[in-house]
VOGU-3710 file (C-alpha; in Angstrom, 3 decimals, decimal comma):
1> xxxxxxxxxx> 8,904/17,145/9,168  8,869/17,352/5,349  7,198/14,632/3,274  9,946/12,072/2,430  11,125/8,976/1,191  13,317/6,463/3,809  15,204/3,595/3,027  15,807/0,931/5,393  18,162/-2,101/5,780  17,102/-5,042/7,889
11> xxxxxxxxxx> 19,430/-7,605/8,002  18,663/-10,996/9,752  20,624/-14,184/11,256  19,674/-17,207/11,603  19,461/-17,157/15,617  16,602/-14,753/15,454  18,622/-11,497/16,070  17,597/-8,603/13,461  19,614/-5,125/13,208  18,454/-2,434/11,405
21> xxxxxxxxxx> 20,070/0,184/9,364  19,324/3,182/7,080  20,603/4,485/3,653  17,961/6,855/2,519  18,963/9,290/-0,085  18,203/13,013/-1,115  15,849/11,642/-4,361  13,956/9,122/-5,047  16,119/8,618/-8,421  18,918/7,701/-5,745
31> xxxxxxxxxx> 16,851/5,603/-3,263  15,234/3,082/-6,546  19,254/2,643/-7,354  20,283/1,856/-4,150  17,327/-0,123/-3,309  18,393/-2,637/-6,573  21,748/-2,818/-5,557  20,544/-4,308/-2,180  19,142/-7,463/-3,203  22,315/-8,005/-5,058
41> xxxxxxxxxx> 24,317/-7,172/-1,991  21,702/-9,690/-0,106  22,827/-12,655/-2,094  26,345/-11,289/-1,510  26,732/-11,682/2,463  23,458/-14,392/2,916  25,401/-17,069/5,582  28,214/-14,357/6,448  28,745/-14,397/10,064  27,108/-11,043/11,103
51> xxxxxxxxxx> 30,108/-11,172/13,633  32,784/-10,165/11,244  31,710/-6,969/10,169  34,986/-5,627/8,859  35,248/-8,774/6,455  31,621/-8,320/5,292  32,335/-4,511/4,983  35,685/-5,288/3,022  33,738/-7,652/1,129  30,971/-5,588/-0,223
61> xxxxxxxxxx> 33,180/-2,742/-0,787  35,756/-4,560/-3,185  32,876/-6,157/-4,931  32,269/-2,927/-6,322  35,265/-2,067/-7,123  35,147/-1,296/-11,272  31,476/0,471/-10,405  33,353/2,964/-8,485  33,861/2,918/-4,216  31,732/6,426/-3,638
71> xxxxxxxxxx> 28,114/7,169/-3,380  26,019/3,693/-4,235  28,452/1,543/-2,995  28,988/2,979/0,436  25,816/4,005/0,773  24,795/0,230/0,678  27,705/-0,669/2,860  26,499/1,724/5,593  23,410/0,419/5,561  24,329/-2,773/6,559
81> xxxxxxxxxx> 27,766/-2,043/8,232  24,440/0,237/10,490  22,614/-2,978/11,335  25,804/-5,287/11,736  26,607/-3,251/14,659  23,123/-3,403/15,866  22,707/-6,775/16,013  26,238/-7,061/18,024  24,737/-4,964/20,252  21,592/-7,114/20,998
91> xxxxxxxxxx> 23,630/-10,019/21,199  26,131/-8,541/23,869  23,073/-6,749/25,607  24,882/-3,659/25,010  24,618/-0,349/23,777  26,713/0,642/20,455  27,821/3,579/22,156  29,479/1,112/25,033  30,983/-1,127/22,412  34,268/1,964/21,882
101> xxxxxxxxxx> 35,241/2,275/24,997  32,360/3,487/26,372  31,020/7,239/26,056  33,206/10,420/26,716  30,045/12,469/27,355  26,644/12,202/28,745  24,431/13,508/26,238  25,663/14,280/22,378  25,559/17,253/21,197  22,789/18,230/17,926
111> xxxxxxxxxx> 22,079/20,831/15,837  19,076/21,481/13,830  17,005/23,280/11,028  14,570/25,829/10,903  11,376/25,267/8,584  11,943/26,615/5,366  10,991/30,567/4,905  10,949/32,375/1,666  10,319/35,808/3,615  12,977/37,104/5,961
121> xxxxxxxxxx> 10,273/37,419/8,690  9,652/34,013/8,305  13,116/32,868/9,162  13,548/35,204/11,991  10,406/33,276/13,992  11,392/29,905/12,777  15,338/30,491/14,304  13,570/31,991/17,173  11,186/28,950/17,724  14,052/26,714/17,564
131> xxxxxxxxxx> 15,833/28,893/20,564  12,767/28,434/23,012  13,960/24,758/22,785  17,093/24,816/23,937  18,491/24,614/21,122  22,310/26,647/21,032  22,691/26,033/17,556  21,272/26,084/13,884  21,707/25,535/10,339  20,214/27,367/7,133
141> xxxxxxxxxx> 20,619/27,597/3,542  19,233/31,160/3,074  19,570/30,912/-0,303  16,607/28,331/-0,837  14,195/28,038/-2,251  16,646/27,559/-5,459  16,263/30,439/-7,487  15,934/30,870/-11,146  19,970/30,841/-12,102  19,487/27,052/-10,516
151> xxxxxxxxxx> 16,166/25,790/-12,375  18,753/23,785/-14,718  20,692/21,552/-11,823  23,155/24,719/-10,717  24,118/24,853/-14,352  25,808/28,567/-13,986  26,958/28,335/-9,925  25,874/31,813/-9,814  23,128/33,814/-8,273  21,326/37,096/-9,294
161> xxxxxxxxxx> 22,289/40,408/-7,218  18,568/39,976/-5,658  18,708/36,229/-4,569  22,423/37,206/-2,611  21,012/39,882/-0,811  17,864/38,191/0,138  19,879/35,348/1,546  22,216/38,071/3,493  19,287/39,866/4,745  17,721/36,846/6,190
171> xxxxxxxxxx> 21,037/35,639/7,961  21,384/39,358/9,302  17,803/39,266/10,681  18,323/35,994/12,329  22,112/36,895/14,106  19,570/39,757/15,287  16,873/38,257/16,554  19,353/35,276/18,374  21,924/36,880/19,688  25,780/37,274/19,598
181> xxxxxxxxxx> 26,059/33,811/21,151  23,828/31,304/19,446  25,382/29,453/16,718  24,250/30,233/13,117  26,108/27,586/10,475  25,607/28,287/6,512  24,857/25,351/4,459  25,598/25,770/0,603  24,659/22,908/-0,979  27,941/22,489/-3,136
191> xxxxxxxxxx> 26,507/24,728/-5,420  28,495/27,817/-5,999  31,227/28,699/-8,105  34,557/29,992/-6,400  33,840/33,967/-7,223  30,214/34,001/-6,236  31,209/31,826/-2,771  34,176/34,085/-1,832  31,265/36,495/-2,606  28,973/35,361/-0,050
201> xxxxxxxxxx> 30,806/34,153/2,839  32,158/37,836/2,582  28,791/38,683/3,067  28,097/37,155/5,628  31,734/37,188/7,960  29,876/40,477/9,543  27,276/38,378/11,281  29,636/35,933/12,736  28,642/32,701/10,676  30,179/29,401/12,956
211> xxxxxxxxxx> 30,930/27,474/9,697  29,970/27,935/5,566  29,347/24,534/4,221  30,235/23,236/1,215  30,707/26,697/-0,819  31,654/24,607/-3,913  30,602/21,230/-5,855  32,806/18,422/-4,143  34,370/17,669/-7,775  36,873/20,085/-6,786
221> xxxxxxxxxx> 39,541/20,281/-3,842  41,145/23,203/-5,929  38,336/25,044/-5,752  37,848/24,600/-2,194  40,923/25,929/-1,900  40,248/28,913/-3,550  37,631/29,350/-1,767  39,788/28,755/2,079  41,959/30,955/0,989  40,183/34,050/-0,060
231> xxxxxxxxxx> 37,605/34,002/3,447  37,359/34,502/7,111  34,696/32,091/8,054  35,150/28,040/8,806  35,204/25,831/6,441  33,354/22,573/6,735  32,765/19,715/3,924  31,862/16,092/3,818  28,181/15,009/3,349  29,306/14,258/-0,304
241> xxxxxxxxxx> 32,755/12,860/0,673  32,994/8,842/1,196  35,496/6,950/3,104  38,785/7,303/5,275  40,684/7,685/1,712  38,579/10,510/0,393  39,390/12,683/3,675  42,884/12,359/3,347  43,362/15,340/0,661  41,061/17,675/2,538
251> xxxxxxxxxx> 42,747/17,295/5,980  46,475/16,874/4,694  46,130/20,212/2,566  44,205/22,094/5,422  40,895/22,840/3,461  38,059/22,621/6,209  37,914/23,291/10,062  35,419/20,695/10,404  34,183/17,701/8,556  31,046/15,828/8,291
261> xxxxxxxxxx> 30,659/12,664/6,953  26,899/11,040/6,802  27,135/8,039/9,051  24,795/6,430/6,093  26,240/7,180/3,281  30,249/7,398/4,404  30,394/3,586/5,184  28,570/3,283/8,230  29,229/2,803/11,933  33,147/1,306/11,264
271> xxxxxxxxxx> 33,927/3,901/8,443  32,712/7,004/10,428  34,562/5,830/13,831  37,731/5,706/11,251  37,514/8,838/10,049  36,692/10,368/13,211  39,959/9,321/14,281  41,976/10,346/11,103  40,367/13,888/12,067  41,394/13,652/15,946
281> xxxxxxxxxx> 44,970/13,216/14,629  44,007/17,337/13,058  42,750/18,215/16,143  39,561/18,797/13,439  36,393/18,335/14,826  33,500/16,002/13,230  30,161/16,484/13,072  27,633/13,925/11,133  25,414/15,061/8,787  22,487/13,759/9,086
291> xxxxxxxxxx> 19,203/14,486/5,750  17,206/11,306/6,596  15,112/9,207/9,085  15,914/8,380/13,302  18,256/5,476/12,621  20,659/8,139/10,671  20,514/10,182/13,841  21,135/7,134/16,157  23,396/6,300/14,251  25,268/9,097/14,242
301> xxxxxxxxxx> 25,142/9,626/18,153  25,830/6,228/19,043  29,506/6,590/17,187  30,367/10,118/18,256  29,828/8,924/22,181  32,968/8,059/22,322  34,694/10,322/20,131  36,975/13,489/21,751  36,202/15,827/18,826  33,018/15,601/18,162
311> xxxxxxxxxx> 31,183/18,939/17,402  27,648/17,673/16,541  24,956/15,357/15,327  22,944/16,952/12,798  19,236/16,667/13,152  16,050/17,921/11,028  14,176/19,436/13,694  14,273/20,475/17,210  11,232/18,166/18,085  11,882/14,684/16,086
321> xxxxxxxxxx> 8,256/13,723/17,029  7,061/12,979/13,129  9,677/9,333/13,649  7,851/8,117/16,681  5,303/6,527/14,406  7,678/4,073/12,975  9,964/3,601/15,710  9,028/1,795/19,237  10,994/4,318/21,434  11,238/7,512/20,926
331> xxxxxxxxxx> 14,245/9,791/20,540  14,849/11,622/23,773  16,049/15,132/22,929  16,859/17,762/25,943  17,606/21,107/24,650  20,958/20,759/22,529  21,437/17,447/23,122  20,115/13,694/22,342  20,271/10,773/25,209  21,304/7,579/24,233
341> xxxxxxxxxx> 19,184/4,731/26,054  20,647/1,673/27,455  18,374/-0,540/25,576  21,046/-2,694/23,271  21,943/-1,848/19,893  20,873/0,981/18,120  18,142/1,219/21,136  15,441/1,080/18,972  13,055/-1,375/16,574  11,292/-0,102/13,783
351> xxxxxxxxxx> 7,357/-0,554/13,192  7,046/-3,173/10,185  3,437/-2,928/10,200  4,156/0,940/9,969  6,546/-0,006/6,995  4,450/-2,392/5,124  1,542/0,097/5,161  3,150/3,172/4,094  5,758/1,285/1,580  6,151/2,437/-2,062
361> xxxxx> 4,401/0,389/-4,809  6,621/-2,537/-5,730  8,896/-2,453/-2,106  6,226/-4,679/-0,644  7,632/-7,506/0,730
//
């Protein structure tokens, strides 16, 4: 499990339930911003009925309204939309997955990510580790590390002759080494110009790819179109898009075959559930991307239980085993798929003597 920073949201009432969510970012630059939002957002809800979760989620959200209703702001919503539904769990001695209808699968489906290798050989036995699992199904950027064209904050969107075929020879290696079945999905990173995307996903169509993620920066639904309409590989976007409203353009106008929104940064438990829907009206499936700590993943399974076209949960790893320190119960993973326990809520309580120890300066409480 890489070294990281996590962010999480506890939220208390004044019967003595707590719920716990998660909003934790890809830099620390994002997590300090977020994390001084919060106590804002704390004097904002303090004596809200935790019942009334779409008010407080309405409530938050037009608040910060002229600061703009993407990234910050729904990142903080999810957070606490995340622990709202937890603590209607525990108070209905329920799981969240039962709280939807109940669950149309036993099991959710996951996918994961191999450990970072700059040779090709290096990728190969990672993908192949990840296969003695279980596991049907993995994600790579073969492109990272970033290369030199990218030192700058993917200034250019371009990459040298070199870094493309490296990235092409390690995908090759691992459709090898896996077989014609197991599921190999390309993760860009948003950071490609149209030409040098069309560029690789042409690359790569030969080795059977299940999906290329975000080929382009997210700025740009023309782009992605470009993009759709020049390739033969599926198209799937979302970790960067926020809400029900920002979906709309990419599903009316056809530009992805599958969509995934980050339970903890889209708007939470409610918005995810929402858009999940919008997508089942496309017949397109959703899958949650997931970058962060166990609630994300919880989260994110708990929700798509009851959702028809669900794909899958993203994970980090095929053996989560780095969050059982701060959690009380650990995740149960079987192969290519996580169990959901019938303990209420979110099914799990995190460690605050864990916390407290290993907090950043200054996030003491």
């Amino acid at each position: 499990m890489r070294n990281r920073e996590y962010v999480y949201v506890e939220v208390n009432t004044d019967e003595g339930v707590t719920g716990w969510g998660e909003i934790t970012g890809t830099s620390a630059v994002s997590n300090r911003a977020v994390c001084a939002s919060l106590r804002h957002v704390s004097d904002l809800i303090k004596g809200d009925d935790p019942r009334l979760i779409e008010v407080i989620w309405n409530k938050i959200f037009r608040s910060f309204t002229y600061m703009g209703s993407r990234g910050a702001t729904t990142n903080i919503i999810s957070g606490i939309d995340i622990a709202l539904w937890d603590i209607r769990g525990k108070v209905l001695g329920l799981p969240i997955s039962e709280l939807f209808g109940g669950p149309v699968r036993e099991g959710i489906p996951i996918y994961c990510h191999p450990e970072d290798g700059s040779s090709v050989e290096d990728s190969i036995q990672h993908a192949k580790a990840i296969k003695a699992t279980g596991q049907k199904s993995l994600k790579t950027d073969p492109w990272f590390p970033h290369h030199t064209e990218e030192s700058n904050g993917y200034l250019t969107g371009q990459l040298s002759a070199e870094a493309e075929n490296h990235g092409v020879e390690i995908i090759a290696g691992m459709r090898e080494a896996l077989g014609p079945d197991f599921e190999i999905l390309i993760d860009c990173h948003g950071r490609f110009d149209a030409p040098t995307a069309i560029r690789l996903a042409k690359a790569l169509e030969p080795y059977n790819i299940f999906w290329f993620e975000e080929p382009v920066p997210v700025e740009s639904t023309h782009a992605l179109r470009q993009v759709r309409e020049n390739v033969n590989v599926p198209i799937c976007v979302g970790e960067r898009i926020h809400t029900r409203w920002e979906f709309i353009p990419i599903l009316e106008n056809e530009l992805a075959d599958f969509i995934m929104p980050d339970v903890t940064w889209t708007g939470g438990i409610s918005e995810i559930k929402k858009i999940a829907t919008m997508a089942e009206a496309y017949y397109v499936p959703i899958s949650p991307h997931d970058a962060s700590g166990p609630i994300n993943v919880l989260a994110g399974a708990h929700a798509m239980a009851s959702v028809p076209n669900h794909y899958r949960v993203e994970t980090s790893r095929a053996k989560l085993n780095a969050y059982d320190v701060m959690i009380d119960h650990p995740l149960d993973i079987r192969g290519d798929k996580i169990y959901l326990s019938d303990r209420p809520g979110l099914g799990i309580e995190l460690d605050k003597d864990y916390m407290r120890a290993n907090a950043l300066e200054g996030y003491r409480d």
